[in-house]
C-alpha positions in Angstrom: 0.0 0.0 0.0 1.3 3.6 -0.9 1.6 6.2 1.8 2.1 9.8 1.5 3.7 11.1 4.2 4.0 14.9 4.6 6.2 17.0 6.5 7.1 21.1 7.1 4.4 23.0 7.5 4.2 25.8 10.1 4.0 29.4 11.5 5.9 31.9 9.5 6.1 35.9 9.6 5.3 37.2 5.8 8.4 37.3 4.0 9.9 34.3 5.8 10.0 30.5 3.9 9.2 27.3 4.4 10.1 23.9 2.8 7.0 21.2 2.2 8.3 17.7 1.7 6.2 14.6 0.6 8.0 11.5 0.9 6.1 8.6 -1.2 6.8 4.7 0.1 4.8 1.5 -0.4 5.2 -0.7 -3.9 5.7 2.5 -6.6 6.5 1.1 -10.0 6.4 4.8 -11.9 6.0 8.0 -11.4 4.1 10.1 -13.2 3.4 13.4 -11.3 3.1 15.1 -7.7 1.9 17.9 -6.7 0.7 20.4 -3.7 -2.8 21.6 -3.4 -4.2 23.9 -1.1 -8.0 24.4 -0.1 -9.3 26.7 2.3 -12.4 25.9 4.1 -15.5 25.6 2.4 -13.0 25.8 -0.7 -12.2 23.5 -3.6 -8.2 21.9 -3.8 -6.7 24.8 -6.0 -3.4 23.7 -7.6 -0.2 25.7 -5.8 2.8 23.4 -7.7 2.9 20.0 -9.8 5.9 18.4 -11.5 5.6 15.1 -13.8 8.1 12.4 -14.4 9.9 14.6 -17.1 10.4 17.0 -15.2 7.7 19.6 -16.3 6.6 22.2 -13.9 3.8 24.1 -13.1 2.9 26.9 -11.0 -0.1 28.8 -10.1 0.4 32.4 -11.1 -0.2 33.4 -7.3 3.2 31.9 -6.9 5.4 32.2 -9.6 8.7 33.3 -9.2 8.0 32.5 -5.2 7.8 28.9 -5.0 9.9 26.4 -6.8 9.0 22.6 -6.7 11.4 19.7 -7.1 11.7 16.3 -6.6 14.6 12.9 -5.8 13.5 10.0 -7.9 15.9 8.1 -5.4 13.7 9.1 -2.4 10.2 9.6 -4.2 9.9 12.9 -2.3 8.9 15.8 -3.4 9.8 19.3 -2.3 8.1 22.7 -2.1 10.7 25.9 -1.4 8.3 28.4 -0.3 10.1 31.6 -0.4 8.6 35.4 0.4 5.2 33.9 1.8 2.4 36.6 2.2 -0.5 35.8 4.2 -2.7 35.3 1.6 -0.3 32.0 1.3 -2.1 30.3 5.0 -4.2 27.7 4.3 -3.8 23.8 4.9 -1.1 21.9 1.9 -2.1 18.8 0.3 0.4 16.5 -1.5 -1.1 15.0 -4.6 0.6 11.8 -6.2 -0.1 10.1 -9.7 1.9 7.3 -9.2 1.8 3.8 -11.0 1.4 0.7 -8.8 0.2 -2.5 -8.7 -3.3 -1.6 -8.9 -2.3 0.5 -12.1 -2.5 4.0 -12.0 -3.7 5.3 -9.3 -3.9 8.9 -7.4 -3.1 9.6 -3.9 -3.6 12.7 -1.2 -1.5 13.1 1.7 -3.1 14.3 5.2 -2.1 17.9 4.7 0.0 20.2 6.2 -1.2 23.7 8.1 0.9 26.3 6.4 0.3 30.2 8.8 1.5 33.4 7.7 1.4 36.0 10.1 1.3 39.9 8.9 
């Protein structure tokens, strides 16, 4: 069974960083993308970073040129540098892997992460 297992979230003045990691275990036979989310309450998940197996990124434009996403293949983890966070950034952080298994390809969510941003 895959696990997603989620770590760095916490409370940060605006202008300070953080760095998300999501650390993938369990039988993975491929990768073929993971991502962050974030949903406020009452909200839908809203896309913050994704990166596939190639290596293609994407950002949403509230945090381009702020937060870069990578990844090690050798550790199936996946990183979020969160740099210059505003307030407008708090909200809870949900890893997102597209990963091939067993079962095929399949998509998996992590617990989530609270990320705060005081003023």
């Amino acid at each position: 069974q895959v696990q997603l297992v989620e770590s760095g979230g916490g409370l940060v003045q605006a202008g300070g960083s953080l760095r998300l990691s999501c650390a993938a275990s369990g039988r993975i036979f491929g990768f073929n993308a993971m991502g962050w989310y974030r949903q406020a309450p009452g909200a839908l998940h809203e896309l913050v970073a994704a990166i596939t197996g190639g290596g293609k990124t994407d950002y949403a434009d509230s945090v381009k040129g702020r937060f870069t996403i990578s990844r090690d293949n050798a550790k199936n983890t996946v990183y979020l540098q969160m740099n210059s966070l505003k307030p407008e950034d708090t909200d809870v952080y949900y890893c997102n892997a597209d990963l091939q298994t067993r079962m095929g390809r399949t998509v998996y969510w992590g617990q989530g992460t609270q990320v705060t941003v005081s003023s």
